[in-house]
C-alpha positions as CSV (number, residue, x, y, z in Angstrom):
1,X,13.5,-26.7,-24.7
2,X,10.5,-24.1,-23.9
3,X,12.0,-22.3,-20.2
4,X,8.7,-20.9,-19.5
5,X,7.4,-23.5,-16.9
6,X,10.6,-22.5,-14.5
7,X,9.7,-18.7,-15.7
8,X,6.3,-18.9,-14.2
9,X,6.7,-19.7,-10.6
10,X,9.4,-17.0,-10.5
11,X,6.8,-15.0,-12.3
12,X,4.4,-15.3,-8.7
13,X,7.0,-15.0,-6.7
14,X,8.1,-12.0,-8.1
15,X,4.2,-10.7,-7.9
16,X,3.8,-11.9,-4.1
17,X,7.0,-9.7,-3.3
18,X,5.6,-6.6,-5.2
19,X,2.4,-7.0,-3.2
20,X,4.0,-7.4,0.7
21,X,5.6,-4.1,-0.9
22,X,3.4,-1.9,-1.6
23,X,0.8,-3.0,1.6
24,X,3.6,-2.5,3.6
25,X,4.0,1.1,2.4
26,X,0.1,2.0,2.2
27,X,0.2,0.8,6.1
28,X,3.2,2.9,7.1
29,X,5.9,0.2,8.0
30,X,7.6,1.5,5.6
31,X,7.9,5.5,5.6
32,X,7.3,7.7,3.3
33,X,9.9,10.5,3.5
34,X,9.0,14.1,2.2
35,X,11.2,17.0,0.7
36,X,10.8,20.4,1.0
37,X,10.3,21.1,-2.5
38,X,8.3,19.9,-5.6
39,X,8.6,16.7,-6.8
40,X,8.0,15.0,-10.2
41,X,8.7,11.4,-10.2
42,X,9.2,10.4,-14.1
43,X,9.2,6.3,-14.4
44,X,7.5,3.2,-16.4
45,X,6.0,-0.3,-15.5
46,X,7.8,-2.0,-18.1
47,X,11.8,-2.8,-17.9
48,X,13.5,0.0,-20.1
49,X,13.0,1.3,-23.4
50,X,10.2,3.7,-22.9
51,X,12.7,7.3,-23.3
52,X,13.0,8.7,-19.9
53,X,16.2,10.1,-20.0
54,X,14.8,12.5,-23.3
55,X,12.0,13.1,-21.0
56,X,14.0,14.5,-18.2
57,X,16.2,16.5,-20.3
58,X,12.7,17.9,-21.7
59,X,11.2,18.8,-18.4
60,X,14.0,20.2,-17.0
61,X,14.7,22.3,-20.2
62,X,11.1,23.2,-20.1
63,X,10.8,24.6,-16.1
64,X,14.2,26.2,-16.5
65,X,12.1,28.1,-20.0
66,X,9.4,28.9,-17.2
67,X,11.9,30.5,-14.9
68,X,12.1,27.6,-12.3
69,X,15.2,26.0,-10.6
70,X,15.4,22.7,-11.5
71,X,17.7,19.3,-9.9
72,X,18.1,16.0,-11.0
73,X,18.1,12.9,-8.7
74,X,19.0,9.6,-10.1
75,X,19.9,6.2,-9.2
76,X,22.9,6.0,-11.5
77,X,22.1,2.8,-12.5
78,X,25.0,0.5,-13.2
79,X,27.7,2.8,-11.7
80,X,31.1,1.8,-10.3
81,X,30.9,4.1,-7.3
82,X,28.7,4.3,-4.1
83,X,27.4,6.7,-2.0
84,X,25.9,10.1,-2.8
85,X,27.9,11.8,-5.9
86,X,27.5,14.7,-7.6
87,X,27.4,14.5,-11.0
88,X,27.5,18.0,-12.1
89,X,26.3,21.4,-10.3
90,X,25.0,22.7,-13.8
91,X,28.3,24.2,-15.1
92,X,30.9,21.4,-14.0
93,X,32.1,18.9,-16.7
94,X,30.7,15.8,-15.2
95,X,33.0,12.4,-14.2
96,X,33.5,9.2,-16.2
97,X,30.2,7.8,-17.0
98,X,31.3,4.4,-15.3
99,X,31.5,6.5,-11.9
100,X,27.8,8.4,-12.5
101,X,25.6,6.2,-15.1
102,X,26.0,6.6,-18.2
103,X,21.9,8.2,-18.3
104,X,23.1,10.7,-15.5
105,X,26.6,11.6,-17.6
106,X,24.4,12.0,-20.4
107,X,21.9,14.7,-18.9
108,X,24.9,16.3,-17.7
109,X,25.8,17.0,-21.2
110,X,22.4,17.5,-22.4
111,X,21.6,20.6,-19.6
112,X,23.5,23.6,-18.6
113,X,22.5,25.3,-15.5
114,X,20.8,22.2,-13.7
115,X,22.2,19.8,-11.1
116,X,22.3,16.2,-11.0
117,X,23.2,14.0,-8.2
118,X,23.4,10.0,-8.5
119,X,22.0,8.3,-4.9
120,X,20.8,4.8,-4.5
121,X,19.0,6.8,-1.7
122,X,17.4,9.0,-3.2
123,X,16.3,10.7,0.4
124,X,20.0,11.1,1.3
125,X,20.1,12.5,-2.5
126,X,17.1,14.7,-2.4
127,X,18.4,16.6,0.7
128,X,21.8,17.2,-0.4
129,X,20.2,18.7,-3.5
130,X,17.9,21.4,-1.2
131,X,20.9,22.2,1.1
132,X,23.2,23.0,-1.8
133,X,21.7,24.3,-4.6
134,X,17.7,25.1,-3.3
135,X,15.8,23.9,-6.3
136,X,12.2,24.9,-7.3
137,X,11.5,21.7,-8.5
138,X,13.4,17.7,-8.9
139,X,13.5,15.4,-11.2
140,X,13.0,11.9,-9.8
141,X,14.6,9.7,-12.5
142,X,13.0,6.2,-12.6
143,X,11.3,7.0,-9.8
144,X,7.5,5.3,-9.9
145,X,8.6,1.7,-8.0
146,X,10.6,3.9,-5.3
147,X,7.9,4.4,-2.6
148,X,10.0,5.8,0.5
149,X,10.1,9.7,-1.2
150,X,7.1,11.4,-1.6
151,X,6.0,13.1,-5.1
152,X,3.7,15.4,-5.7
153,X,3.4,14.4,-9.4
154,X,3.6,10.7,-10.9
155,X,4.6,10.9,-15.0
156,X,4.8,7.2,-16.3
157,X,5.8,6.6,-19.7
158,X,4.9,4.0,-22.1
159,X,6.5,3.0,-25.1
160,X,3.4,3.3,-28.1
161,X,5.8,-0.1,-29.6
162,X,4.5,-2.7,-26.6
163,X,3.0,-5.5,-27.6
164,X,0.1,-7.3,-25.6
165,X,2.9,-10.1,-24.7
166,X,5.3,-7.9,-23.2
167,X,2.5,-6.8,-20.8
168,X,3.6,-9.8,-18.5
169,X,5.4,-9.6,-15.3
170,X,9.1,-10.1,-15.4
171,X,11.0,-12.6,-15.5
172,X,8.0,-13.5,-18.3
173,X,7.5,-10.4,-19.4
174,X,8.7,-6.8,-19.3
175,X,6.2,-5.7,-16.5
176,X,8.2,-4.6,-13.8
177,X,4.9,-4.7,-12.0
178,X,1.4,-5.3,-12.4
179,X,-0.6,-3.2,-15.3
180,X,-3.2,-1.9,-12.8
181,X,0.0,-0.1,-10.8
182,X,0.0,2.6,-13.3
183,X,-3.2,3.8,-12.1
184,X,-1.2,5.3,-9.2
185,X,0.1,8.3,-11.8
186,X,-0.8,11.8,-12.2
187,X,-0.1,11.1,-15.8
188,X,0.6,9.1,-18.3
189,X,2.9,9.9,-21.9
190,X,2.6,7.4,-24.6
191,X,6.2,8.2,-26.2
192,X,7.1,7.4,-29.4
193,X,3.8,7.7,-31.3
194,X,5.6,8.8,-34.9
195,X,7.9,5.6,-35.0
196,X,5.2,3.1,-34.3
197,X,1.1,3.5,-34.4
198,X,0.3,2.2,-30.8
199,X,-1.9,-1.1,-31.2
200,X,-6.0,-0.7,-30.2
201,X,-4.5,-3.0,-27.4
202,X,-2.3,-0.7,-25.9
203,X,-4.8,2.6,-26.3
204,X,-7.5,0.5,-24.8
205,X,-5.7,-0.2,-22.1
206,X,-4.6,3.1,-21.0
207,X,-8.5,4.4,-21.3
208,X,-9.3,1.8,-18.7
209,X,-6.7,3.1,-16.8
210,X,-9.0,6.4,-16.2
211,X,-5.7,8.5,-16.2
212,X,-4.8,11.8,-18.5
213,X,-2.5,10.5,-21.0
214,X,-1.0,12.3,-24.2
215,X,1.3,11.9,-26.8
216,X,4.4,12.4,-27.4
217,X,7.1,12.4,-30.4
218,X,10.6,11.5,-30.7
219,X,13.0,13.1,-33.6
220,X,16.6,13.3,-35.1
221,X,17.6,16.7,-34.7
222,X,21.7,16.2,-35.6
223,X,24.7,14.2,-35.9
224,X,27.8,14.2,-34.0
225,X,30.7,12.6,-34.7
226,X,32.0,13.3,-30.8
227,X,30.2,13.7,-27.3
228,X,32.1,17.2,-27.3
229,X,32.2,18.0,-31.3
230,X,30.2,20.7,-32.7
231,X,27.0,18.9,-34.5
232,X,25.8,18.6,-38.5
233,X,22.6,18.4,-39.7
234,X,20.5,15.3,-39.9
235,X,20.7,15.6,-43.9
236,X,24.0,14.3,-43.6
237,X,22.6,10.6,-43.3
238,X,20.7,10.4,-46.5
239,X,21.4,8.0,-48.6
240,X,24.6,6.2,-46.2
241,X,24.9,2.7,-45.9
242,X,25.6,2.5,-42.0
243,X,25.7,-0.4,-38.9
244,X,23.3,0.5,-36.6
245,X,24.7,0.1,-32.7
246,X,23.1,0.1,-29.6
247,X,23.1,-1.2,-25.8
248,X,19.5,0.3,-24.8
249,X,16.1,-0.5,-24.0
250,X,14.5,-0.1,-27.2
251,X,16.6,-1.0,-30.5
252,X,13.5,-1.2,-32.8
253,X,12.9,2.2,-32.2
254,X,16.2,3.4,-32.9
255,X,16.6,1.4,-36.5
256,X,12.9,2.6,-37.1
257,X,14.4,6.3,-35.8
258,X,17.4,6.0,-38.5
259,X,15.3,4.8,-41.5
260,X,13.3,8.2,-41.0
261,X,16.7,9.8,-41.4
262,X,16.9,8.2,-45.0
263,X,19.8,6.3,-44.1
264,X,19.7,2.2,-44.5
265,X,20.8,-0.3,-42.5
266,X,23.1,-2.5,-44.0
267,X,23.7,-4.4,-40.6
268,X,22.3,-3.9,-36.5
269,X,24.4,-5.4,-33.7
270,X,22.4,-4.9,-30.4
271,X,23.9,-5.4,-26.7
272,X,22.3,-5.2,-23.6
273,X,21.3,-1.9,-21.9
274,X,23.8,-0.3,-20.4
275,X,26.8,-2.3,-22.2
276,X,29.9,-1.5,-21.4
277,X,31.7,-2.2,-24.4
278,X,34.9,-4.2,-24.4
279,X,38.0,-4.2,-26.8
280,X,36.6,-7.7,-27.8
281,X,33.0,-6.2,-29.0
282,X,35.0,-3.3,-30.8
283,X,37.0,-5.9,-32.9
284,X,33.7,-7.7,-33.5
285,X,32.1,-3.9,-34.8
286,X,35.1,-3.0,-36.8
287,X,34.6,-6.2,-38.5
288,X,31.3,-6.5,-39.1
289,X,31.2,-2.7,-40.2
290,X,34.0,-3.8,-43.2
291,X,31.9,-6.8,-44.0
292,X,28.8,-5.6,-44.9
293,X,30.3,-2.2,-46.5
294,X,28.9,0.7,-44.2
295,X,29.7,3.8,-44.8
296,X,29.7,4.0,-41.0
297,X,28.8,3.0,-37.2
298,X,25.5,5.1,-36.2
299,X,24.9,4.5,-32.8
300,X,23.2,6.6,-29.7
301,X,24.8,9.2,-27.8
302,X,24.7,7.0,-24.6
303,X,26.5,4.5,-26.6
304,X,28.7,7.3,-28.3
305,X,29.6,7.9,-24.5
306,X,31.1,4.6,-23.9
307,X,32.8,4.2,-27.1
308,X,35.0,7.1,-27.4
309,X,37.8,5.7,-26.3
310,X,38.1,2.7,-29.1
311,X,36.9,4.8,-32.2
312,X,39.1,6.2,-34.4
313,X,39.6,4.4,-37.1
314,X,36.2,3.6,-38.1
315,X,33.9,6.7,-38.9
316,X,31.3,7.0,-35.6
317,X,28.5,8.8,-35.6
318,X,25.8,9.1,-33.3
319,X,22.0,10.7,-33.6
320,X,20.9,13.3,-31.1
321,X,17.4,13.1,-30.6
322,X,14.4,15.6,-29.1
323,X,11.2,14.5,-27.5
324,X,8.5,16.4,-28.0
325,X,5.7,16.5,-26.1
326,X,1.9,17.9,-27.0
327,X,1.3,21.8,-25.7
328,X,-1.7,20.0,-23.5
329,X,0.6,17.5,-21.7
330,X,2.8,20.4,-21.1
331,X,-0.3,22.7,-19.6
332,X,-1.5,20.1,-17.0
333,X,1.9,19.6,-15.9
334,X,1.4,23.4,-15.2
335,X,-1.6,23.3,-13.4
336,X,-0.7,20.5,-11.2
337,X,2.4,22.8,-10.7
338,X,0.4,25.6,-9.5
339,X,-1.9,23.9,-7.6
340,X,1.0,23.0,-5.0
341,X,2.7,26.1,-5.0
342,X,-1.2,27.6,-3.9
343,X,-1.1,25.0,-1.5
344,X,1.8,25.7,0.1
């Protein structure tokens, strides 16, 4: 039985809501709060999948190249804490991904030298960030829906895999809100481009959108075999039989991301983003990994994360991945960059 007729109405109700939203913030009932220092608001439309954590990690590794000082401020989705916390100051080892995110832990890992704080308000957040460490510049992860800070620069992403019937509103789709929204950004990255050709659908629609958009890439740079182990090249996976295992947003494009490696995929088991894996599912991975004869589990480092403390007996390997992104997406970032610091 087809559960679209009860998805629908939820489906408008879901718009109307979205709508009182954003009228109520374009007539000041709800305010607008403002930081005293740049910031770049990274998000999507769509509900996961589109690679904003790599994009995060990229931007702050690229102002930090250009000399800037660069902060993180995060939800911390899915977290077993409240309040603000701090999930590193650049050099400290950051907590348990349960207490943080498992996104924040992992940027933690990824950057040296750049604080990250996890605050459902991201105001509260912000400030703490400017009192403590005085940054040049945050990062607003999964920032586009949240209207009460103020940005000076809107990146959305878009996954180059969507298909025309994902471009539905939630619960229906994967449209967090409606397509036209994205015309609110500075600018738009279509992200994944070498694992999937985006569809004429998808490039027409971001030309209507009247936006700069560009490209960019994702890659497997090495394997590790630990969250703290030293790394080995990618060359490693040629040739392995391995189960593919993830809990994210976009599974396609990390079996399309391993068969680039020259590995094959002998079996995938996929869990919901943000998983937290119990001993039951390890049972179930150990087995299914002996079944089907893989040389090994090769799973994300988010997912690497969260399993560390049932591997051990079963070889587990994750991919560590780099997003590149075109010189020209990287040069208007720049100019919009200067243009503030002119202004102010």
């Amino acid at each position: 039985v087809s559960i679209r007729p009860f998805l629908s109405p939820l489906t408008i109700v879901y718009l109307g809501l979205i709508l009182w939203r954003d009228f109520f913030y374009r007539i000041d009932v709800f305010p607008k709060r403002k930081l005293s220092c740049v910031v770049i608001s990274i998000g999507n439309i769509s509900s996961g999948g589109t690679g904003k954590t790599p994009m995060v990690i990229s931007l702050a590794k690229f102002f930090k190249k250009a000399g800037k000082s660069v902060a993180v401020l995060s939800r911390g989705y899915g977290r077993q804490s409240s309040g603000s916390l701090l999930v590193t100051d650049g050099y400290s080892k950051p907590p348990d991904w349960r207490l943080c995110g498992d996104e924040p832990a992992l940027m933690a890992m990824a950057l040296k030298g750049v604080p990250i704080i996890v605050d459902k308000n991201r105001f509260r957040g912000g400030s703490f960030l400017i009192k403590h460490f005085n940054p040049d510049i945050i990062l607003l992860d999964d920032g586009f829906q949240h209207f009460s800070i103020s940005r000076n620069i809107d990146i959305v992403l878009i996954n180059s895999s969507d298909l025309q019937k994902d471009h539905r509103l939630l619960p229906l789709g994967h449209l967090r809100e409606p397509w036209s929204c994205a015309r609110r950004a500075d600018l738009i990255f279509l992200t994944k481009t070498n694992l999937k050709k985006p569809s004429d659908y998808i490039t027409r629609k971001i030309k209507q959108l009247n936006v700069p958009f560009f490209s960019s890439t994702i890659s497997a740079i090495s394997v590790l075999s630990s969250i703290n182990e030293e790394t080995r090249s990618i060359k490693n996976l040629s040739g392995r039989h391995v189960l593919a295992l993830s809990a994210i947003g976009d599974p396609g494009g990390f079996h399309s991301l391993i068969k680039k490696t020259g590995a094959t995929i002998a079996e995938s088991l996929i869990y919901q983003d943000h998983h937290t894996y119990t001993k039951n599912d390890w049972k179930i991975i150990k087995e299914t990994t002996e079944e089907v004869g893989a040389d090994l589990i090769l799973t994300t480092e988010k997912d690497l994360l969260k399993l560390e403390a049932f591997s051990g007996d079963v070889p587990i390997h994750a991919i560590r991945i780099n997003l590149n992104i075109e010189d020209q997406g990287f040069q208007i970032i720049r100019d919009f960059i200067d243009k503030i610091e002119i202004i102010n």
